[in-house]
Chimera marker file (.cmm) of the C-alpha trace (Angstrom):
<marker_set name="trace">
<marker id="1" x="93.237" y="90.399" z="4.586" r="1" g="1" b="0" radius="0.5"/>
<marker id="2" x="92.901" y="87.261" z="6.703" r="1" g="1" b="0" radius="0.5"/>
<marker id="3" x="96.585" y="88.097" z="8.192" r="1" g="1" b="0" radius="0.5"/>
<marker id="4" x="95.774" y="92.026" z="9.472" r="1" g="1" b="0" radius="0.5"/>
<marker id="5" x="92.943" y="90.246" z="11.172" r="1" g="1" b="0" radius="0.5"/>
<marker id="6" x="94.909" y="87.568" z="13.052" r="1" g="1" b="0" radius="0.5"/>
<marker id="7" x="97.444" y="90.431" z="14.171" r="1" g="1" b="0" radius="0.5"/>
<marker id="8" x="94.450" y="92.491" z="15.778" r="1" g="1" b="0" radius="0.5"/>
<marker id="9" x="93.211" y="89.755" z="17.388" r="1" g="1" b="0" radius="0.5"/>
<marker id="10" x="96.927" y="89.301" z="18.691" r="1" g="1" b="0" radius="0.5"/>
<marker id="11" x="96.864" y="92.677" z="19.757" r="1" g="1" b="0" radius="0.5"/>
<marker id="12" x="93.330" y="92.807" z="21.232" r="1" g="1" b="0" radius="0.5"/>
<marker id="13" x="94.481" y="89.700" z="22.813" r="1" g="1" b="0" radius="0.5"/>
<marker id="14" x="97.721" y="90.955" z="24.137" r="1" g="1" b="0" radius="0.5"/>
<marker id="15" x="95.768" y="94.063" z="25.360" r="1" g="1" b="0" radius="0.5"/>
<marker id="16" x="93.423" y="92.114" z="27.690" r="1" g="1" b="0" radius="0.5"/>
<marker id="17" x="95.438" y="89.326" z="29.149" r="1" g="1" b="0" radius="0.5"/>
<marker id="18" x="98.782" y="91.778" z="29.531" r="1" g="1" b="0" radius="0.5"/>
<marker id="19" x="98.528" y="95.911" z="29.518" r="1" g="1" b="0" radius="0.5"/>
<marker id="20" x="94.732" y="95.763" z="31.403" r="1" g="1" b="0" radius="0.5"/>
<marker id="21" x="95.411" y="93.906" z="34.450" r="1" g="1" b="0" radius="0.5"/>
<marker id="22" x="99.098" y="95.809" z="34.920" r="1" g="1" b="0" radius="0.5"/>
<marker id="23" x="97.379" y="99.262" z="34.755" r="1" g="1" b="0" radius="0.5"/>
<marker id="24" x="94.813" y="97.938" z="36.644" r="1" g="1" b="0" radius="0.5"/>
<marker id="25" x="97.340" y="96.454" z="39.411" r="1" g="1" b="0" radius="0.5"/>
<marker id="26" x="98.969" y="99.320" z="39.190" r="1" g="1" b="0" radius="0.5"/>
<marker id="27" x="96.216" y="101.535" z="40.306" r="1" g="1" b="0" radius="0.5"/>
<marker id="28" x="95.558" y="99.729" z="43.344" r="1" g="1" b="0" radius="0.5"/>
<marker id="29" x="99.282" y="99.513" z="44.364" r="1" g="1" b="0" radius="0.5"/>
<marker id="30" x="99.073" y="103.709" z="44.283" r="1" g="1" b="0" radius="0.5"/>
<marker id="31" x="96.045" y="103.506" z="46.517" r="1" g="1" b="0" radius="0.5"/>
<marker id="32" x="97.772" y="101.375" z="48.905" r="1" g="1" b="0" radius="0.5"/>
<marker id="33" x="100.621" y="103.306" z="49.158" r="1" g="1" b="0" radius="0.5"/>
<marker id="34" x="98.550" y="106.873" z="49.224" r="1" g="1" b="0" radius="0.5"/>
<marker id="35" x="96.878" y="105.022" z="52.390" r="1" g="1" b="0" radius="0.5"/>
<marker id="36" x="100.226" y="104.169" z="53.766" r="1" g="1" b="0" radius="0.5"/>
<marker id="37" x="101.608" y="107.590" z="53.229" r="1" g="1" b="0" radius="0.5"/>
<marker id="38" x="98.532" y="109.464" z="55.076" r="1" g="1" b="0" radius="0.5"/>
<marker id="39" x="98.567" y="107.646" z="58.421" r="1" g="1" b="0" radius="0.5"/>
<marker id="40" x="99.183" y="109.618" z="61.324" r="1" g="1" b="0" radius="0.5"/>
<marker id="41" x="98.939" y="108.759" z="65.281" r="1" g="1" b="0" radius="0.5"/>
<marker id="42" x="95.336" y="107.757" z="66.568" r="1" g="1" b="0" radius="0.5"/>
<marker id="43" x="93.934" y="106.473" z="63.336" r="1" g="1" b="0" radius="0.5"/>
<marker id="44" x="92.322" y="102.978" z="63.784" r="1" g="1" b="0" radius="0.5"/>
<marker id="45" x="93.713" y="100.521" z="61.032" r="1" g="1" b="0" radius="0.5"/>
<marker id="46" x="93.848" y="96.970" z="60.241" r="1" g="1" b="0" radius="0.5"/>
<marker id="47" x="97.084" y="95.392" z="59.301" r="1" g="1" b="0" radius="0.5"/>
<marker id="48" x="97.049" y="92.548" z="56.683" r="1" g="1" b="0" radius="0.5"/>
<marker id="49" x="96.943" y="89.654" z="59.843" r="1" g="1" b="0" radius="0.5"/>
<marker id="50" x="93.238" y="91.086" z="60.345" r="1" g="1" b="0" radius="0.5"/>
<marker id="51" x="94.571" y="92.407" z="63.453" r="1" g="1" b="0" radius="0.5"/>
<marker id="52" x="93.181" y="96.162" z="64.432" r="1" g="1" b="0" radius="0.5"/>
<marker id="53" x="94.817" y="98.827" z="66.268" r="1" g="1" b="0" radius="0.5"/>
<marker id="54" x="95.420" y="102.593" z="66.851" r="1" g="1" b="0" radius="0.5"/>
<marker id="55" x="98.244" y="104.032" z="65.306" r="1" g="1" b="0" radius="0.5"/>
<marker id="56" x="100.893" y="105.170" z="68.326" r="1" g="1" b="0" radius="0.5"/>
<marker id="57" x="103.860" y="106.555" z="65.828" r="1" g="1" b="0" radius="0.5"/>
<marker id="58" x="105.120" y="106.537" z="62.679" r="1" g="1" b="0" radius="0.5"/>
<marker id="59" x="108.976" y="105.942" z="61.468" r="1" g="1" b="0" radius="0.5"/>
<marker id="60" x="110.442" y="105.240" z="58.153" r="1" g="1" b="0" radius="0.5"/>
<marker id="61" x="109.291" y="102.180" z="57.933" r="1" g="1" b="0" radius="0.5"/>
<marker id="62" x="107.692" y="100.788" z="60.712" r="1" g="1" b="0" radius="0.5"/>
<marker id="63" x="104.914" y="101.556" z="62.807" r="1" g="1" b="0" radius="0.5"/>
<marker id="64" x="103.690" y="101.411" z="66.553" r="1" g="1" b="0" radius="0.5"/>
<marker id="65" x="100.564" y="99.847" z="66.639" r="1" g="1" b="0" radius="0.5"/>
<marker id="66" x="98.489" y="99.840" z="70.007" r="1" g="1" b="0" radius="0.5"/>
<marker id="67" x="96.574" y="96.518" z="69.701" r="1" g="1" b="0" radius="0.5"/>
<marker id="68" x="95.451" y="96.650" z="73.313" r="1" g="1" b="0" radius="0.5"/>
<marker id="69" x="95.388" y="98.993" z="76.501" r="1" g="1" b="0" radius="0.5"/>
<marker id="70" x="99.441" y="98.975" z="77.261" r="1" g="1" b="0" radius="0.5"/>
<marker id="71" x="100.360" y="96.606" z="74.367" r="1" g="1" b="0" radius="0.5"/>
<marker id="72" x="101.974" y="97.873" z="71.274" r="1" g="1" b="0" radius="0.5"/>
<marker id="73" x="103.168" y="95.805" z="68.152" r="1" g="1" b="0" radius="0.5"/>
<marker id="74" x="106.135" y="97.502" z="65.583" r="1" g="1" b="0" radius="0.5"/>
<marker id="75" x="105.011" y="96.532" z="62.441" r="1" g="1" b="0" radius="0.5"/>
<marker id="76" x="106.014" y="97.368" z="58.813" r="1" g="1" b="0" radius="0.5"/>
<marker id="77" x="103.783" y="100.020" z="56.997" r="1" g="1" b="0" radius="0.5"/>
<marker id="78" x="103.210" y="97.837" z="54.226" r="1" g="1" b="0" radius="0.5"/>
<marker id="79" x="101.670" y="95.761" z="56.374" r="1" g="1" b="0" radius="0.5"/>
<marker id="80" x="98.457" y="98.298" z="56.740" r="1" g="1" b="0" radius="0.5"/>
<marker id="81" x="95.335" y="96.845" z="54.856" r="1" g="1" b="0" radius="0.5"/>
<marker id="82" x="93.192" y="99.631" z="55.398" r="1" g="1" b="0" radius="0.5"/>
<marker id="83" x="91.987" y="102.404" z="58.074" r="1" g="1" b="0" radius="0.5"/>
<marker id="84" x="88.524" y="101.552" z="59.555" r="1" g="1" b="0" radius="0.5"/>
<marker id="85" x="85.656" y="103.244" z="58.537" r="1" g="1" b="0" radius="0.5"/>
<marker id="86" x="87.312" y="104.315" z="55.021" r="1" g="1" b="0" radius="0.5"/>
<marker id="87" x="85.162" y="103.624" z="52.237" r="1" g="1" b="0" radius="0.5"/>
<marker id="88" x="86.080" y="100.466" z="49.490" r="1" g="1" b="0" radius="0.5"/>
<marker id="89" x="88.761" y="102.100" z="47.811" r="1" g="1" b="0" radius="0.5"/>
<marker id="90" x="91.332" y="102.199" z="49.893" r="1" g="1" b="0" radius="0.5"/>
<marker id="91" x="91.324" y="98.279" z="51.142" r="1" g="1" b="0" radius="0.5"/>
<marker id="92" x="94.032" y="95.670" z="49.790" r="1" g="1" b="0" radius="0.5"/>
<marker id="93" x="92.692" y="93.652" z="47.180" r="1" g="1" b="0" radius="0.5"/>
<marker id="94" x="94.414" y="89.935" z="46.880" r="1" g="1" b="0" radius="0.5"/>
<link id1="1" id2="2" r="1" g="1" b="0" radius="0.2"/>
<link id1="2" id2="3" r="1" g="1" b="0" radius="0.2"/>
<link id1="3" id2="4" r="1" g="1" b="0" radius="0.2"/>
<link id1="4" id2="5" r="1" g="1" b="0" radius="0.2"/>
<link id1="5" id2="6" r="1" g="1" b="0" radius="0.2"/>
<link id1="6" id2="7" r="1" g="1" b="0" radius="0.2"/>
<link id1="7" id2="8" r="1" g="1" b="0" radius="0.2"/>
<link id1="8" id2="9" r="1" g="1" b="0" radius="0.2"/>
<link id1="9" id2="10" r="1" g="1" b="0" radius="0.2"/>
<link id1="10" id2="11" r="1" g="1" b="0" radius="0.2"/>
<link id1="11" id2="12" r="1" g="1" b="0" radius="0.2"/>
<link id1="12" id2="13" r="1" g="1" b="0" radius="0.2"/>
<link id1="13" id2="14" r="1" g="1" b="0" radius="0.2"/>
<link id1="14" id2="15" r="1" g="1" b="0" radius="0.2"/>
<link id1="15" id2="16" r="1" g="1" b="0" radius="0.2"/>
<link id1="16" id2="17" r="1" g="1" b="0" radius="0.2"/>
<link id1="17" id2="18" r="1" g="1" b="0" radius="0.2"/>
<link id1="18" id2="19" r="1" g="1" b="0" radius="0.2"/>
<link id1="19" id2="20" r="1" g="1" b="0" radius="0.2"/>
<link id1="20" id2="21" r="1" g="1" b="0" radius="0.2"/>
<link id1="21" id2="22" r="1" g="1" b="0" radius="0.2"/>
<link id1="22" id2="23" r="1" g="1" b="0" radius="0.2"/>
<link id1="23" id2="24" r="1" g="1" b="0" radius="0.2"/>
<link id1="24" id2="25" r="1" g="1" b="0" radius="0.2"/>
<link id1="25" id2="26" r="1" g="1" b="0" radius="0.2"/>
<link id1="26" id2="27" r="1" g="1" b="0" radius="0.2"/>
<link id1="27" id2="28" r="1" g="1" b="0" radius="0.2"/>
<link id1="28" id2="29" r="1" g="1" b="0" radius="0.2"/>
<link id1="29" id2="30" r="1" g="1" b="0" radius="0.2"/>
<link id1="30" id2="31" r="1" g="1" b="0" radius="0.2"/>
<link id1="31" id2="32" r="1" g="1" b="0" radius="0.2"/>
<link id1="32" id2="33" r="1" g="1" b="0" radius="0.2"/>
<link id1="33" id2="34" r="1" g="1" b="0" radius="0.2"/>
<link id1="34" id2="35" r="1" g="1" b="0" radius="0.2"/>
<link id1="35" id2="36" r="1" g="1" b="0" radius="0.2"/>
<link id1="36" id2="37" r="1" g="1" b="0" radius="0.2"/>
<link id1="37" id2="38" r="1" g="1" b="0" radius="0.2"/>
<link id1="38" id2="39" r="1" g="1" b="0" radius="0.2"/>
<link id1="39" id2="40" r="1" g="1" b="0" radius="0.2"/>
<link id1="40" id2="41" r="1" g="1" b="0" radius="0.2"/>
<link id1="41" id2="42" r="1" g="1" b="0" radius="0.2"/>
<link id1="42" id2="43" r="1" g="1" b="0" radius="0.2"/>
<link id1="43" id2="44" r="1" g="1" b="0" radius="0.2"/>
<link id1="44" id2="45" r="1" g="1" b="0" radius="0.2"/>
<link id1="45" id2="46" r="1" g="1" b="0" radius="0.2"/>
<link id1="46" id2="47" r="1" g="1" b="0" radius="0.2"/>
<link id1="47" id2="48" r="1" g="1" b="0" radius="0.2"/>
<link id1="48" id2="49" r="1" g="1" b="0" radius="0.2"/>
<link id1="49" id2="50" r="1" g="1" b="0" radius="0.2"/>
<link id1="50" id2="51" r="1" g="1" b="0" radius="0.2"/>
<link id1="51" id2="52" r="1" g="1" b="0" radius="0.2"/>
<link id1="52" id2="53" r="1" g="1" b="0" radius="0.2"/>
<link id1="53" id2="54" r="1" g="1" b="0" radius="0.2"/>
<link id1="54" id2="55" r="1" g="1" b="0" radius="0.2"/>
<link id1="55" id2="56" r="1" g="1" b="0" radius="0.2"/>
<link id1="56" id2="57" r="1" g="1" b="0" radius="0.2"/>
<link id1="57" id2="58" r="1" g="1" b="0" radius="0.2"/>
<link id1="58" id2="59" r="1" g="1" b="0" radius="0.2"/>
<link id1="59" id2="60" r="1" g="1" b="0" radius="0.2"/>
<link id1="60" id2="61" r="1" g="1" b="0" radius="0.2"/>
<link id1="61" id2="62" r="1" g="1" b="0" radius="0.2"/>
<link id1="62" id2="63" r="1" g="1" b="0" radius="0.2"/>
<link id1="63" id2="64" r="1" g="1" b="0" radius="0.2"/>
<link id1="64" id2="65" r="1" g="1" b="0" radius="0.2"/>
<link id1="65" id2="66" r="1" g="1" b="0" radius="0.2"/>
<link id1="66" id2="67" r="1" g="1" b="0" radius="0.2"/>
<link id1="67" id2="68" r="1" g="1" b="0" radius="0.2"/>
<link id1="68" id2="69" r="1" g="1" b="0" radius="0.2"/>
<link id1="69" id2="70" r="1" g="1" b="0" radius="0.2"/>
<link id1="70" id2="71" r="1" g="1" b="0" radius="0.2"/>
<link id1="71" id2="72" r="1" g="1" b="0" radius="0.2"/>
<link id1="72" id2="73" r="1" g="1" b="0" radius="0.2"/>
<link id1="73" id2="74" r="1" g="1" b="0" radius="0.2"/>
<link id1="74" id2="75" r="1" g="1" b="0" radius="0.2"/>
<link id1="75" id2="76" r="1" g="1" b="0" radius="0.2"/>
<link id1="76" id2="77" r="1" g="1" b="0" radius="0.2"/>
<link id1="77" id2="78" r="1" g="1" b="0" radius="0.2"/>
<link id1="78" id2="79" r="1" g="1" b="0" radius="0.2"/>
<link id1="79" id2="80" r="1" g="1" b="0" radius="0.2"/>
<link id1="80" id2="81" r="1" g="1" b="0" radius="0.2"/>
<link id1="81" id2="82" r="1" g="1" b="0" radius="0.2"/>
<link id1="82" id2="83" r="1" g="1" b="0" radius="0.2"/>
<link id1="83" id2="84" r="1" g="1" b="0" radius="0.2"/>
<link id1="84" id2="85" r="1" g="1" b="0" radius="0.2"/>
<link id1="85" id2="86" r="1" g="1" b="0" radius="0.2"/>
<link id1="86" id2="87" r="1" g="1" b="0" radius="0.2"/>
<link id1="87" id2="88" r="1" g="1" b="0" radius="0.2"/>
<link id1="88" id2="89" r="1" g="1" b="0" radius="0.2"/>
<link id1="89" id2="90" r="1" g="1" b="0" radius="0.2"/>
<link id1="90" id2="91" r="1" g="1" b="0" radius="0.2"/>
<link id1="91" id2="92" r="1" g="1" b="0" radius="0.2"/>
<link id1="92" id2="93" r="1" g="1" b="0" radius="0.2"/>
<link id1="93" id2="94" r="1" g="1" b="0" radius="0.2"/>
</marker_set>
């Protein structure tokens, strides 16, 4: 009897320091990439830096970000930490 017990607590174990905080990583890696995806020009974001800008254009992989009046940055789109004025959900977590 004593062994089935020490093999659920294993388990129950396993369960909370493993499978929990992958789902749970995993979730918010969707998110971020859902935010990513729905950019389009003239949506206000912050990249991970803390700098903000308006989106200018979108490519592949990159993105045109107008940090200034006549000064645009190309930065990577998984460098996009959230669009201001979205609610909690869709900011990067560290």
């Amino acid at each position: 009897m004593e062994l089935i017990a020490y093999f659920l607590l294993i388990a129950v174990a396993f369960y909370l320091l493993v499978l929990r905080p992958v789902s749970r990583q995993k979730r918010e890696f969707d998110a971020l990439k859902k935010l990513q995806a729905d950019l389009e020009p003239g949506v206000r974001v912050m990249i991970t830096s803390g700098i903000y800008g308006t989106v200018r254009s979108i490519s592949d992989d990159t993105i045109m970000l107008e940090i200034a009046p006549n000064t645009q940055v190309c930065v990577a789109k998984g460098a996009i930490a959230q669009i201001e004025g979205a609610g909690s959900g869709t900011e990067k977590e560290n």
